[in-house]
C-alpha positions as CSV (number, residue, x, y, z in Angstrom):
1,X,-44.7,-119.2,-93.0
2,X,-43.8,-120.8,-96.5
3,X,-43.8,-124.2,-97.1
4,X,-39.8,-124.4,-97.2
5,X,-39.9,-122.4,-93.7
6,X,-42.0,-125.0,-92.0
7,X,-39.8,-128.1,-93.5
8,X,-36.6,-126.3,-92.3
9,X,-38.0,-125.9,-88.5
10,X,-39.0,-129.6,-88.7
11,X,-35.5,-130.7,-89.9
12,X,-34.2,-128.4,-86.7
13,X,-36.2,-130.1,-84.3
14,X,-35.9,-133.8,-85.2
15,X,-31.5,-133.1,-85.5
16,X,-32.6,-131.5,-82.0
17,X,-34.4,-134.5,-80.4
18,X,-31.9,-137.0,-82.2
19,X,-28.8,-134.7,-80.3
20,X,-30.8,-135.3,-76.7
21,X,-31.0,-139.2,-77.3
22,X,-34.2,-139.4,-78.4
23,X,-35.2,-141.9,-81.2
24,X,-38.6,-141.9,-82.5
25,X,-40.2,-145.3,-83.5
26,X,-43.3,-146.9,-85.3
27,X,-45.6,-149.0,-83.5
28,X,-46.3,-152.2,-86.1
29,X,-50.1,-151.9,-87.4
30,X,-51.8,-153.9,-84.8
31,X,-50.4,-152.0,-81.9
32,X,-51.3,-148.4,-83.8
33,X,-54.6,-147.7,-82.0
34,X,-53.5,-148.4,-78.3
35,X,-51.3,-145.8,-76.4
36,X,-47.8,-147.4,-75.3
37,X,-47.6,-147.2,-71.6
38,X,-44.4,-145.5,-69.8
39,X,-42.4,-147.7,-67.9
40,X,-43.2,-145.6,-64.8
41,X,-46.9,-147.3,-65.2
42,X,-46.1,-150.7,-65.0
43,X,-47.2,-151.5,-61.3
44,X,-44.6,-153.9,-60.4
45,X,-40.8,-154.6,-60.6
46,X,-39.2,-157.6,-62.4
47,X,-38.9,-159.5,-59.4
48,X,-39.7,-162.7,-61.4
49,X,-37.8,-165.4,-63.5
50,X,-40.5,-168.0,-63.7
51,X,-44.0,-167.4,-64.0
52,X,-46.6,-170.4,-63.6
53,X,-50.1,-169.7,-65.0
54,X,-52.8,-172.5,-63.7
55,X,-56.1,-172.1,-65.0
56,X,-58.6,-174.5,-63.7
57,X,-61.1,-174.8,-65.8
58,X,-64.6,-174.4,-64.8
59,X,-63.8,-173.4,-61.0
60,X,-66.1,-171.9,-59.0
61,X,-65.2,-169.0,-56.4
62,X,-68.2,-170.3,-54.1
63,X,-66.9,-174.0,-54.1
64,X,-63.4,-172.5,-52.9
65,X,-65.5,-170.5,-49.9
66,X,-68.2,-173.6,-49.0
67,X,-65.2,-176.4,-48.8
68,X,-63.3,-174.3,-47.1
69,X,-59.1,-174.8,-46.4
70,X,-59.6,-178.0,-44.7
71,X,-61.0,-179.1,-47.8
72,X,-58.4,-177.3,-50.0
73,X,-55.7,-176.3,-48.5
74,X,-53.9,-175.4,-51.6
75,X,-56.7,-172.9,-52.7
76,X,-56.0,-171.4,-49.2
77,X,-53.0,-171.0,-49.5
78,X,-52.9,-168.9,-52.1
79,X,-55.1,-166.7,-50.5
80,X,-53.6,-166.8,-47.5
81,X,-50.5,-166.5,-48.6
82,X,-51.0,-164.2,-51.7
83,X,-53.0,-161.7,-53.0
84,X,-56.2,-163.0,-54.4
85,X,-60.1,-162.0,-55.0
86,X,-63.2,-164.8,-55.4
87,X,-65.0,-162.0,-57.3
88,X,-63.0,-161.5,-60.3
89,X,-64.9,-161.3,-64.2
90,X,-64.8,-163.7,-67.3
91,X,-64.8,-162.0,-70.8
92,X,-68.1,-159.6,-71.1
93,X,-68.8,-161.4,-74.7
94,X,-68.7,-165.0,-73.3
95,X,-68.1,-167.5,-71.0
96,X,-66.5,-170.7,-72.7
97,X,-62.9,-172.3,-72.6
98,X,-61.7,-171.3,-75.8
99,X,-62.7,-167.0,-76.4
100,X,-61.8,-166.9,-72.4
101,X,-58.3,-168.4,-73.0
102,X,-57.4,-166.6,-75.9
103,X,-58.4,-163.6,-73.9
104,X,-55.9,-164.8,-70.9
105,X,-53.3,-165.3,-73.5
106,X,-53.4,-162.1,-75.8
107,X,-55.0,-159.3,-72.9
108,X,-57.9,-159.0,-76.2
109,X,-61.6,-158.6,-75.7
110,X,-63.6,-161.1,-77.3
111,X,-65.2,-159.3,-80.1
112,X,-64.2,-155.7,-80.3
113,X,-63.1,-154.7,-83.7
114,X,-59.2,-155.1,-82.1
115,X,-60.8,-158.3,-80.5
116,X,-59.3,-161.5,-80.9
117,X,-62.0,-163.1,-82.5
118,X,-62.4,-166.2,-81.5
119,X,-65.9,-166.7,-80.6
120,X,-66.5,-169.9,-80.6
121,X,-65.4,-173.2,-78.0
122,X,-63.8,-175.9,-80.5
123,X,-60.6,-176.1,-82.6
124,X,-61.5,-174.8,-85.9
125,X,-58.6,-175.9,-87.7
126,X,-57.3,-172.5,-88.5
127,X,-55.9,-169.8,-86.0
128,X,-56.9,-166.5,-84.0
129,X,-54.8,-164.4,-86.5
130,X,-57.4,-165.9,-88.9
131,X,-60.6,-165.0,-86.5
132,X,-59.0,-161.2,-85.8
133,X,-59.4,-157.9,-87.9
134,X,-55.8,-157.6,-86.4
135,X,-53.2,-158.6,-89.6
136,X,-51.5,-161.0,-86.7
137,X,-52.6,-161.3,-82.8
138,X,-49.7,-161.8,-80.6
139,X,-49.6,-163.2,-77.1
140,X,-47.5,-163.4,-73.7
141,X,-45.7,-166.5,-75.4
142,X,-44.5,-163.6,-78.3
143,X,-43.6,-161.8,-75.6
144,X,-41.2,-164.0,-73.3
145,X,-40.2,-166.1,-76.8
146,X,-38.9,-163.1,-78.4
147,X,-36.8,-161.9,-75.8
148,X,-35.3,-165.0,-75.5
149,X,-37.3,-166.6,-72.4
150,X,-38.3,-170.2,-72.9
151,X,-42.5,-170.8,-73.1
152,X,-44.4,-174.0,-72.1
153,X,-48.2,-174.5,-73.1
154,X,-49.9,-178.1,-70.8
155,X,-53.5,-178.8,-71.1
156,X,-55.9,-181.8,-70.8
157,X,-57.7,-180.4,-74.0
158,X,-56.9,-181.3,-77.6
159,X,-58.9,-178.4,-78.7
160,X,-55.8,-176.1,-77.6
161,X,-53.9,-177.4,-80.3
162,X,-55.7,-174.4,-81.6
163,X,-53.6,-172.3,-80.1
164,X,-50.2,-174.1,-81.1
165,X,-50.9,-174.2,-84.5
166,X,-51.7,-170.0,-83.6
167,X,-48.4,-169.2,-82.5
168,X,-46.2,-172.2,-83.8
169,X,-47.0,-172.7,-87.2
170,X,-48.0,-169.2,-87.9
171,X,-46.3,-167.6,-85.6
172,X,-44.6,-164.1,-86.1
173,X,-40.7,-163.9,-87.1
174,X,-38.3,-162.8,-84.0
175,X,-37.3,-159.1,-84.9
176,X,-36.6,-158.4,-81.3
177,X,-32.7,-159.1,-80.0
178,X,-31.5,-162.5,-81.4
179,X,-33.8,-164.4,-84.1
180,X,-35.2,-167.4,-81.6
181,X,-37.3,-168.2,-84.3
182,X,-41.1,-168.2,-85.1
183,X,-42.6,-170.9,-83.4
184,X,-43.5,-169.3,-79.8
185,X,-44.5,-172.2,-77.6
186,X,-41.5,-174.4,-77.2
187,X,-42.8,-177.4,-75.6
188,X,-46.4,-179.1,-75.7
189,X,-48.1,-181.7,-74.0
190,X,-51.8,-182.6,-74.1
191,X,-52.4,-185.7,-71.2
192,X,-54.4,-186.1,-67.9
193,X,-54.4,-183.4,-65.2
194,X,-52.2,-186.0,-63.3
195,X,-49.3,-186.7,-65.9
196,X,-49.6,-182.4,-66.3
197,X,-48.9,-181.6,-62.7
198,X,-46.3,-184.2,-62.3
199,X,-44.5,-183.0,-66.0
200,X,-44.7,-179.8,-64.9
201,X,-43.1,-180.3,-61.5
202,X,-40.0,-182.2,-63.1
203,X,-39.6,-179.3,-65.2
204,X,-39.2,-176.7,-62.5
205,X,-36.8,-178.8,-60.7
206,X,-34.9,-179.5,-63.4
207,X,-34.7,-177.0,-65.8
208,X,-38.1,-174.6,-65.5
209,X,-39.5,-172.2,-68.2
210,X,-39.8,-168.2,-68.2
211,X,-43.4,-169.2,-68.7
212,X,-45.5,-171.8,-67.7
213,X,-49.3,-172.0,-69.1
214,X,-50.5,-175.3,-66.7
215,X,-54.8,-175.8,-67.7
216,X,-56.0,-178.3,-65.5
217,X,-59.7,-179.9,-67.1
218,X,-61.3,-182.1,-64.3
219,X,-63.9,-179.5,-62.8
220,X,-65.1,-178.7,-66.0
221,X,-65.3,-182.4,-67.4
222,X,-66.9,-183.6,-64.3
223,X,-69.5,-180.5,-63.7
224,X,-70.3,-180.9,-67.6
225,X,-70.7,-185.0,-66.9
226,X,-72.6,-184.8,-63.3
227,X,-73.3,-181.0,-62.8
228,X,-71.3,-177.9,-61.5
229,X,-73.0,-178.6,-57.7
230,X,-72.6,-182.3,-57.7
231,X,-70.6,-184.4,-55.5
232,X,-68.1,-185.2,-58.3
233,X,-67.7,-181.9,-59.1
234,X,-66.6,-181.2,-55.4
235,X,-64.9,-184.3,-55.8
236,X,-62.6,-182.8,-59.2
237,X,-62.2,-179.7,-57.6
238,X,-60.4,-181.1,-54.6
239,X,-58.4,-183.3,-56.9
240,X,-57.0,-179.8,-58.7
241,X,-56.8,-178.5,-55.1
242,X,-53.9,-181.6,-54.4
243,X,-52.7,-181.3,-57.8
244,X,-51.9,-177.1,-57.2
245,X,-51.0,-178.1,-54.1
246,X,-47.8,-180.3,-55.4
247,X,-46.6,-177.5,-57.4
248,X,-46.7,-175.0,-54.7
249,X,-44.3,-177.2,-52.7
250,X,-42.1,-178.1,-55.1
251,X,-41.6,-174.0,-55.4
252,X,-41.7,-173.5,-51.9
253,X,-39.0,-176.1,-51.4
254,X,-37.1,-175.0,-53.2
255,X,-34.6,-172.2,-52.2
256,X,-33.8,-171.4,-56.2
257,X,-37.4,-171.2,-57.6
258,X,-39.8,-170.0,-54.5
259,X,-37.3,-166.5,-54.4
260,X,-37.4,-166.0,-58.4
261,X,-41.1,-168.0,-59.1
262,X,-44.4,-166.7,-59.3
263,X,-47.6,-168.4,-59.7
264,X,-50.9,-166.8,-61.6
265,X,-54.2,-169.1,-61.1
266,X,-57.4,-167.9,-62.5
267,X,-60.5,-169.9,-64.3
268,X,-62.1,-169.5,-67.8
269,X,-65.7,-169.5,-66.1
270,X,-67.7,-171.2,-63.4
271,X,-71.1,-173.7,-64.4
272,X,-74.6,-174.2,-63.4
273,X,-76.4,-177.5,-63.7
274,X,-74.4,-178.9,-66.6
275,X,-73.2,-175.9,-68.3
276,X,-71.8,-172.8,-69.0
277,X,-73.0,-170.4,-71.4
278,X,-74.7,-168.4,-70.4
279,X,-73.0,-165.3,-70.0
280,X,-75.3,-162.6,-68.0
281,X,-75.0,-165.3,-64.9
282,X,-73.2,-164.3,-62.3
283,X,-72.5,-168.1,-61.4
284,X,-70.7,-168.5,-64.7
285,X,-68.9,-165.1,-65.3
286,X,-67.7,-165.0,-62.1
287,X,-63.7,-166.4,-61.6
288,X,-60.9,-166.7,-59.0
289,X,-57.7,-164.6,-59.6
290,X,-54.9,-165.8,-57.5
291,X,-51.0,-164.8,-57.5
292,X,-48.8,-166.4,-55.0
293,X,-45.0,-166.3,-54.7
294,X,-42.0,-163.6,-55.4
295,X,-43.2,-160.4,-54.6
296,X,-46.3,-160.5,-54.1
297,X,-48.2,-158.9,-51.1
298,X,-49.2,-161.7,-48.4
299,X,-52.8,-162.5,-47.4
300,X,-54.1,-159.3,-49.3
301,X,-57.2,-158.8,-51.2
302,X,-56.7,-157.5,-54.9
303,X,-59.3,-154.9,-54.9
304,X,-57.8,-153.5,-51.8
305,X,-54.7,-153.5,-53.4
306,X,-55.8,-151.8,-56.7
307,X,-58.7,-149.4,-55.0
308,X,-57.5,-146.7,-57.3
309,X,-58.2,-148.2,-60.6
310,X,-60.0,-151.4,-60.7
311,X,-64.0,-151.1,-59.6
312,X,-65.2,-153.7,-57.2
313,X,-68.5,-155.3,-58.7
314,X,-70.1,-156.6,-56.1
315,X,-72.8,-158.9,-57.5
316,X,-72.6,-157.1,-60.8
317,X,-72.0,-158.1,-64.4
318,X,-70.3,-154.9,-65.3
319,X,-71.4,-155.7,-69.0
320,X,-69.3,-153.3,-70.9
321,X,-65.6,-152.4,-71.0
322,X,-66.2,-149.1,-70.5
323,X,-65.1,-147.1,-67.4
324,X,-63.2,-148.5,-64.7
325,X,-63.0,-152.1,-65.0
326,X,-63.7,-155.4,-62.2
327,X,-60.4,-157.7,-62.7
328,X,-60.6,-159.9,-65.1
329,X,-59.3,-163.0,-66.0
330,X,-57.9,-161.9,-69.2
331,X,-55.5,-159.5,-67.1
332,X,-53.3,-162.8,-67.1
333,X,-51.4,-162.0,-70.0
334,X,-49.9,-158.7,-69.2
335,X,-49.3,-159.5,-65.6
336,X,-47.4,-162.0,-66.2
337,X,-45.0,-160.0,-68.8
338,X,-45.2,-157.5,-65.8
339,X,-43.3,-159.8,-63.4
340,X,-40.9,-160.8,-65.8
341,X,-40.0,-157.2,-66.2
342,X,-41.2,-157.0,-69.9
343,X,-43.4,-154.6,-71.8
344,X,-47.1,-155.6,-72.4
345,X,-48.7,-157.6,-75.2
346,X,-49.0,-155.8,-78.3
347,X,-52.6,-155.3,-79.0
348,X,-53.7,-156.0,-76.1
349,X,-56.6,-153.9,-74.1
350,X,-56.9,-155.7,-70.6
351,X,-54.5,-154.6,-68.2
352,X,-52.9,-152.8,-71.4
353,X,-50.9,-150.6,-68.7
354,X,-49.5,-153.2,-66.6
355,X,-51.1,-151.3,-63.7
356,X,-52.8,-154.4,-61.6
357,X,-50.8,-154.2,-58.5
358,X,-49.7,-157.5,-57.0
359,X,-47.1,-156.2,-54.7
């Protein structure tokens, strides 16, 4: 067939699909390697209109098990209450606050060539666009900012000003709907685990965001200070336990938020003696992942719920991304958008299909 021939058919079949409604589109560079999901694969409905992510950092599954719910009741609750697994994974690459956050915050591997990057576990003064072969790395704040949702980041680390300065400063322009501008995270506060909690519990009774990002420091601090088995570790994590505790019955009394609220708690990595990085240990790569609230499933383990595409590891590392993956803490990110009904994080590889079943 000549050259004219071929260009005729192809004019015939785009006027074709543009006749039965359908518009092709270009996925933005740093989205062009990963297959988009079809909505049919996203595991669950919107049946959110909040979404509160707690991470605790530096909480151990087995301190949850050995205090046990008379200990920390609000840990128990979630479980009991949710859908939840004491056996979930950190990042392969490392187990530190900072690569583990990002990771919880983009759906990105640490350092895959579409990897966010960011290595290391202190504010470098510059951003994860910066650490990333990616031309810009966007996050679940792009995602609910840009679609006009309001976005909250609280931590008890100035080191996350890292992240601000990410997605404020240099923060992608609005394309999508109305311009909302480009700085994603509309309100920031850096304070005590304490003044967090209690800010973030006015918030939700007055006026609470799409998304919530709550990190809560004292296990970490104190097992870094004392040691990840001493008594003041036990001592911060029940602290966090009361702290989660107030925000799950401000929700739950609530008629308005504990029907349209959902809350996500996970943990960047766990500690031994008075650290943390060292990755192939299963006491430091191994994380809680809790969701409690609208729609989720009652009292139900996650692997159970997910059997079909999410590999129970046992005592394992599971030290590659390849094959069926454990559930890992980084599947924050496009859970979350899940619940609130919107499409995944662009670039992102964990839970890249919205396909972790909560429900």
């Amino acid at each position: 067939m000549s050259r004219f021939g071929r260009d005729s058919l192809r004019v015939i079949l785009v006027v074709a699909l543009l006749l039965l409604g359908f518009v092709p589109s270009v996925p933005p560079a740093d989205q062009a390697a990963t297959p988009i999901p079809s909505a049919s694969a996203s595991s669950t409905a919107a049946v959110s209109k909040h979404v509160l992510v707690v991470s605790v950092d530096g909480l151990k599954p087995k301190v949850i098990s050995r205090l046990g719910r008379s200990a920390l009741p609000a840990y128990h609750r979630l479980i009991r209450q949710g859908a939840s697994t004491l056996n979930a994974r950190s990042a392969v690459e490392r187990t530190l606050t900072m690569p583990n956050h990002t990771g919880m915050m983009t759906g990105r591997r640490v350092t895959t060539v579409r990897g966010h990057g960011v290595t290391f576990n202190y504010d470098n003064g510059r951003t994860v666009h910066e650490m990333s072969a990616a031309p810009y790395v966007s996050s679940l704040f792009d995602v609910v900012h840009d679609r006009g949702g309001s976005t909250s980041l609280y931590t008890a680390k100035s080191k996350f000003r890292f992240f601000v300065r990410t997605w404020n400063r240099d923060g992608r322009s609005d394309t999508i709907g109305p311009d909302n501008g480009s700085a994603k995270i509309d309100s920031f506060l850096l304070a005590r685990d304490a003044t967090l909690v209690n800010r973030v519990k006015q918030r939700l009774l007055s006026a609470p965001d799409t998304l919530t990002f709550l990190h809560l420091a004292g296990p970490d601090a104190a097992g870094h200070k004392y040691g990840f088995g001493s008594a003041q570790y036990r001592g911060a994590v029940r602290a966090t336990d009361r702290q989660v505790g107030i925000l799950l019955r401000t929700i739950a009394g609530s008629s308005r938020l504990r029907t349209t609220t959902t809350v996500i708690l996970t943990s960047d990595h766990g500690g031994v003696g008075r650290g943390h990085g060292a990755a192939a240990r299963r006491v430091n790569f191994t994380v809680p992942f809790m969701v409690w609230g609208a729609g989720v499933a009652k009292g139900r383990n996650l692997y159970a719920l997910n059997s079909d595409d999410r590999r129970r590891p046992g005592s394992r590392r599971l030290a590659s991304y390849a094959g069926r993956q454990p559930i890992r803490n980084a599947e924050v990110a496009n859970l979350a958008t899940d619940l609130l009904g919107w499409p995944r994080v662009p670039g992102s590889q964990l839970n890249a299909n919205q396909s972790l079943d909560v429900s």
